[in-house]
C-alpha positions in Angstrom: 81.8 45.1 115.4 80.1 48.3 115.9 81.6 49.1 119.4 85.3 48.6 117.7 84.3 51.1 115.1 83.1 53.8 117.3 86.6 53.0 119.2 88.6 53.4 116.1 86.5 56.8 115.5 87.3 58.1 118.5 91.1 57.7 119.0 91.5 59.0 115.3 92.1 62.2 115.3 89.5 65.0 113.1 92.5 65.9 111.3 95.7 64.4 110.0 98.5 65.4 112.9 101.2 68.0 111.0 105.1 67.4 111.6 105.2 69.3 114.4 102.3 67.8 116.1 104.2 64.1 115.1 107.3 65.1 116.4 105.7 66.5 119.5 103.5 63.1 120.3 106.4 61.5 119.4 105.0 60.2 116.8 108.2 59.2 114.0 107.6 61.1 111.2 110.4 62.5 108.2 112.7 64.7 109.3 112.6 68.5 109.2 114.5 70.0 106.1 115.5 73.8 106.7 114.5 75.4 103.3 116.1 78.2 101.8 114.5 81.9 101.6 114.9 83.4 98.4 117.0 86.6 98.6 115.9 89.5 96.4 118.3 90.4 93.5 119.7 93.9 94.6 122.1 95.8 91.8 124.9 97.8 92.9 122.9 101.1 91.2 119.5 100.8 92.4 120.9 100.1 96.5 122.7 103.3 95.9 119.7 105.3 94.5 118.2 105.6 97.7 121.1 104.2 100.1 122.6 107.6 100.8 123.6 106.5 104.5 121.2 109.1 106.0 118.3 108.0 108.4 115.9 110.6 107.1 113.9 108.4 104.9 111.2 110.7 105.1 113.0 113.6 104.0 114.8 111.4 101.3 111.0 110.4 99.5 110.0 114.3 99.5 113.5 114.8 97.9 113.0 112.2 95.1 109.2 113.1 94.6 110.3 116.7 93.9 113.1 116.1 91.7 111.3 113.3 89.0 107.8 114.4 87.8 106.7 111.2 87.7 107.7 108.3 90.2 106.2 105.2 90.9 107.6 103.3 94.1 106.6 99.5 93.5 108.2 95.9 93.6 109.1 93.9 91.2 107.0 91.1 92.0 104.4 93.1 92.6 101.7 92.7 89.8 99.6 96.2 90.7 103.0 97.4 89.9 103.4 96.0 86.9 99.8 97.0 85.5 101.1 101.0 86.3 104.5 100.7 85.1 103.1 99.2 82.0 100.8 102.0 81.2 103.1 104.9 81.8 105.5 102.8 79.0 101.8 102.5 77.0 102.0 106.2 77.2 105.5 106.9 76.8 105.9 108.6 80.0 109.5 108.0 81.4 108.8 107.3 84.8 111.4 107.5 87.7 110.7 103.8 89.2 112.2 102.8 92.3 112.6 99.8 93.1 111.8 99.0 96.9 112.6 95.4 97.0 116.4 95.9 95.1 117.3 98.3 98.3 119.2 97.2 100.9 117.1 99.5 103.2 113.8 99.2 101.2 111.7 98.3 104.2 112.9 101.6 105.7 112.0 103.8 102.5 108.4 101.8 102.0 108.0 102.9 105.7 108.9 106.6 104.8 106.2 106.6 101.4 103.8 105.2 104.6 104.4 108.0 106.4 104.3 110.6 103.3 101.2 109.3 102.0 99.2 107.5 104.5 99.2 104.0 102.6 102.3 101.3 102.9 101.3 99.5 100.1 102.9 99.7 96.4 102.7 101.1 94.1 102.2 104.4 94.9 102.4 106.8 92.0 103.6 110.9 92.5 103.1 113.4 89.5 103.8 116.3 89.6 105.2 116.6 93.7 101.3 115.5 94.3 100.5 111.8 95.3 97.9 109.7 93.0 97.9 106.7 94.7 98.0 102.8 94.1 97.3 100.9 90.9 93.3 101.6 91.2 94.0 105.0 91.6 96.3 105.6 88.7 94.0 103.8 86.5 90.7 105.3 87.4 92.3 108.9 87.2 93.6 107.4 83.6 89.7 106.7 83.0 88.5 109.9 84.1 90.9 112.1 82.1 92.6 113.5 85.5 95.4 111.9 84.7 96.1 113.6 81.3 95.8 117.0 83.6 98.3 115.9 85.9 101.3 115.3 83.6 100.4 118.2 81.5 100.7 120.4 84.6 103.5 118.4 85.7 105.2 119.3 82.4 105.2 115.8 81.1 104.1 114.7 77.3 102.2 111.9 77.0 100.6 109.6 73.9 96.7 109.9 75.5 
């Protein structure tokens, strides 16, 4: 009895084989369902407020960070976002936000905020034409009163 359980033991595999492995051992298992990638929702107006048909993407984030004193580039599934958008709406700052996951060529301008500021990831928050940062960086310059500084100067009224 003992020598067929130490048999048993050793032709079962550690770990439960996956589909692939199955399929591959030829092993029957179900058969493989394709699954569908969720697309993100992209309106008409926010694909054209960066879609301009130009490749300078670079050029195009400088453009937008100089003409809106406050802008926030974030995703909407993006929870870091949310926690910045929802305190400049706590403050009553009307923040320019765009939108990177409603472009069609979103990838391309997340690239160009990389290249701008050094970090890929969102959000990243401008005031004033000068770069903050991410969510930790907004809300720690919120703690430390810099914040307040930065959209005074930047010409912005706020309910601090």
């Amino acid at each position: 009895m003992a020598a067929s359980l130490v048999s048993l033991v050793a032709r079962t595999p550690a770990f439960p084989l996956s589909r692939v492995a199955r399929r591959a051992s030829s092993v029957p298992g179900p058969a493989a369902r394709p699954r569908a990638v969720p697309q993100p929702r992209r309106s008409a107006a926010s694909v054209r407020a960066m879609s301009s048909g130009t490749t300078d993407y670079v050029g195009m984030v400088n453009e937008k960070v100089a003409q809106n004193p406050v802008i926030v580039f974030s995703k909407t599934y993006c929870p870091y976002c949310s926690e910045v958008k929802s305190l400049f709406e706590r403050l009553g700052v009307g923040a320019k936000v765009v939108e990177l996951d409603e472009l069609a060529d979103g990838s391309s301008v997340q690239d160009a905020v990389g290249q701008v500021t050094g970090r890929r990831t969102v959000p990243q928050v401008f005031i004033g034409g000068q770069h903050v940062g991410g969510c930790d960086d907004t809300l720690a310059a919120m703690s430390s009163g810099k914040l307040k500084s930065l959209l005074e100067a930047a010409g912005v009224t706020a309910k601090l």
